[in-house]
C-alpha positions in Angstrom: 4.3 -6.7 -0.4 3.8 -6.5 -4.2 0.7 -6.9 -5.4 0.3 -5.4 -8.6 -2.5 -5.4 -10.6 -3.0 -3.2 -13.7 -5.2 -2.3 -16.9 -6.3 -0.1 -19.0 -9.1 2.4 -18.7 -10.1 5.9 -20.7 -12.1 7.9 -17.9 -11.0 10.9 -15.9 -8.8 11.1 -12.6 -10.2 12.8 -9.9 -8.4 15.5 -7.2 -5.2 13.2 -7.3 -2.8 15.4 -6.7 0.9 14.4 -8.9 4.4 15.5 -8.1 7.3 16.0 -10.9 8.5 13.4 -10.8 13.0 13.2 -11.6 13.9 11.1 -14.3 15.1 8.0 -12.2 18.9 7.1 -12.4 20.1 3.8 -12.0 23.7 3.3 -9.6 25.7 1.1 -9.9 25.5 -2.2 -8.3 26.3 -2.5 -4.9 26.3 -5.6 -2.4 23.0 -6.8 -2.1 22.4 -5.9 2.0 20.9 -8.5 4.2 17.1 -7.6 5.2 16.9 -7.3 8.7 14.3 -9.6 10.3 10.6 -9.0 11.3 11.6 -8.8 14.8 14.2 -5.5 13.9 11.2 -3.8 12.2 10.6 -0.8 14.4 7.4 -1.0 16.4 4.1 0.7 14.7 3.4 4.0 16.6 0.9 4.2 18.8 -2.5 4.4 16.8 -6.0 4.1 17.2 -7.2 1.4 15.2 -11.1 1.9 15.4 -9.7 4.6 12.9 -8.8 2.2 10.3 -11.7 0.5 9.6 -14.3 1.0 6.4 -13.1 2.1 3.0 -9.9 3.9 2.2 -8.8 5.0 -1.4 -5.1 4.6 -2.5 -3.5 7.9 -3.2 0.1 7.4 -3.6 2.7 4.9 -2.9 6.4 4.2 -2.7 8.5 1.3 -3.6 11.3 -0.4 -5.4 9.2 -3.5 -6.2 10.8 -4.6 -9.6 7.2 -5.3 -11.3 6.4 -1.1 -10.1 9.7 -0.4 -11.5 9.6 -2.1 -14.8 5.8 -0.5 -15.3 7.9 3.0 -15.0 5.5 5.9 -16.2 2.3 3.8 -16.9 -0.7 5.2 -15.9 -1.8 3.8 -12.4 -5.4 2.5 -12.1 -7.8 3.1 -9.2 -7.9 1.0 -6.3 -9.6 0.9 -2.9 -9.3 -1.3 -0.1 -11.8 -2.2 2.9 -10.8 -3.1 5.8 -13.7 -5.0 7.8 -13.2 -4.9 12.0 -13.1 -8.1 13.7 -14.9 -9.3 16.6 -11.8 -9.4 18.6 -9.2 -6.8 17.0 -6.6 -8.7 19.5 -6.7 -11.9 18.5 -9.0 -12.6 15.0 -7.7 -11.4 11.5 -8.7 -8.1 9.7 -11.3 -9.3 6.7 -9.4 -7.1 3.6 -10.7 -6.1 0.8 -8.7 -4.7 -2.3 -10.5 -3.8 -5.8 -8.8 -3.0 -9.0 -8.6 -2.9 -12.4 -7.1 -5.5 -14.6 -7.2 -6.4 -18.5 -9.8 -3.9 -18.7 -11.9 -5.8 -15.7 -12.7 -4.9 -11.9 -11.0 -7.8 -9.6 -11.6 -7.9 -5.6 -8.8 -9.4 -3.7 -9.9 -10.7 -0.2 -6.6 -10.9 2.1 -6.4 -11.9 6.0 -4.0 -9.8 8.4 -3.3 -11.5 11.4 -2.6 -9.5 14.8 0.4 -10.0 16.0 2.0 -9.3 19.7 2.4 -5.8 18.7 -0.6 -3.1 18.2 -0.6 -2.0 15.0 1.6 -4.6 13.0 0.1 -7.7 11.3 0.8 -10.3 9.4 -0.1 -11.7 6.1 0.6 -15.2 5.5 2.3 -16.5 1.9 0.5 -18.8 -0.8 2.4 -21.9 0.5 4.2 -22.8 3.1 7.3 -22.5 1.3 6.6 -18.5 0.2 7.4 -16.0 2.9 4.7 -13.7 4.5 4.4 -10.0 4.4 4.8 -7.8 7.8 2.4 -4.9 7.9 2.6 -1.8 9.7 -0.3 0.4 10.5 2.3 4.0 10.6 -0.4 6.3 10.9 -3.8 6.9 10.8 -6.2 9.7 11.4 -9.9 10.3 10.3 -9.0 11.2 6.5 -4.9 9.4 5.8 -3.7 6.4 7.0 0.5 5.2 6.2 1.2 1.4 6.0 3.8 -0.1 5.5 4.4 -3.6 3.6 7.2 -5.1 3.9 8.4 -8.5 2.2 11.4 -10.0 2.8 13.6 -7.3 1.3 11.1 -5.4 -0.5 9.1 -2.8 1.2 6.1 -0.8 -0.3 4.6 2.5 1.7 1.1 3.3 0.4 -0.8 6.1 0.9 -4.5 5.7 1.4 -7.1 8.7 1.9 -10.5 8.5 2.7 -11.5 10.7 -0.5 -9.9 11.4 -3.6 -11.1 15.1 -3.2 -8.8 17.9 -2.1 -6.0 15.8 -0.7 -4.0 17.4 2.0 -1.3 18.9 0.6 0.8 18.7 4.5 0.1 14.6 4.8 1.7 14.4 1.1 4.8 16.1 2.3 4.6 14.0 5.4 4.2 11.2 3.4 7.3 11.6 0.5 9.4 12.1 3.8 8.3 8.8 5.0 9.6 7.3 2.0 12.8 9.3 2.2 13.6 8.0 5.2 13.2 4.3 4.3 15.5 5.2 1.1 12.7 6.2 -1.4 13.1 9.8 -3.2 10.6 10.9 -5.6 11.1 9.0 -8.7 10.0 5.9 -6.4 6.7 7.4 -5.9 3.6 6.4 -8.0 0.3 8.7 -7.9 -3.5 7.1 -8.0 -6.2 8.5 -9.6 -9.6 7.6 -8.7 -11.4 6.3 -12.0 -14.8 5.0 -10.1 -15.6 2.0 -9.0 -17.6 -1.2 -11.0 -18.8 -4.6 -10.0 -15.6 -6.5 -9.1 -14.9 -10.5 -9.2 -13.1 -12.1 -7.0 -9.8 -13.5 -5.9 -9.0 -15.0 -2.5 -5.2 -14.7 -1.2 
């Protein structure tokens, strides 16, 4: 999934920790390969997901979403999600919260994941009927790092979330950039978050 929301801000980045990133080449083009369906996905590892819930801050993420792309070394902006547990984490959708800056203003996007058959993957459904959803995937999470997975038709976004932005583990960086290697993202795919603070948000439901 690609949501991508930016702005501008002039404050100071806290404990995120940034790789060198390589100066990204472009291939040439090669025939565009068929996205394998939802159902190929491999299943989310075992996790527990009492673990998820509350307020993670977004630390790092991977992807070859054209909008990311295009942005190419533009200064992220902070962003936190909440993740609010259900009554019945089986059956009844995860309330989600993202906040962010944008045109210099805080926005809140409210989301609904839906459970699916599997433990650990949900489902976000599109705008319309016509729009296709996004598959999530819960690949880890412990008390401090969680690793999900968004995937989109064809596009596929990793994103690592921390429960600080203090001291991040240097080991679940590393274990995270070799997530991303092995679903075909080096390092000039990834794109560090600072933490700017947070503000009074408005809101946007999706």
């Amino acid at each position: 999934m690609c949501v991508c929301l930016w702005g501008s801000a002039t404050v100071d980045a806290i404990g995120a920790k940034v790789r060198e990133r390589p100066v990204r080449k472009y291939p040439k083009a090669k025939p565009t390969a068929q996205p394998k369906p939802s159902d190929q996905i491999p299943d989310a590892p075992s996790i527990d997901i009492e673990k998820l819930w509350g307020k993670w801050y977004l630390l790092n993420l991977a992807s070859k979403c054209p909008h990311q792309l295009r942005r190419g070394g533009s200064p992220a902006e902070s962003t936190f999600i909440t993740f609010t547990a259900p009554d019945d984490p089986a059956s009844s959708p995860v309330s989600v919260s993202t906040s962010t800056r944008f045109n210099h203003d805080c926005w809140e996007i409210l989301q609904k994941y839906y459970p699916t058959e599997t433990p650990g993957r949900y489902h976000l459904k599109g705008k319309s009927d016509s729009e296709p959803g996004t598959d999530i995937s819960i690949m880890l999470v412990d008390g401090a790092y969680a690793f999900i997975r968004y995937k989109k038709g064809s596009l596929m976004t990793l994103k690592l979330y921390g429960r600080s932005t203090i001291n991040m583990s240097e080991l679940m960086l590393t274990r995270f950039e070799q997530l991303a290697e092995e679903h075909g993202m080096s390092l000039a795919y990834m794109f560090p978050f600072p933490n700017f603070g947070e503000s009074a948000a408005s809101r946007e439901k999706l």
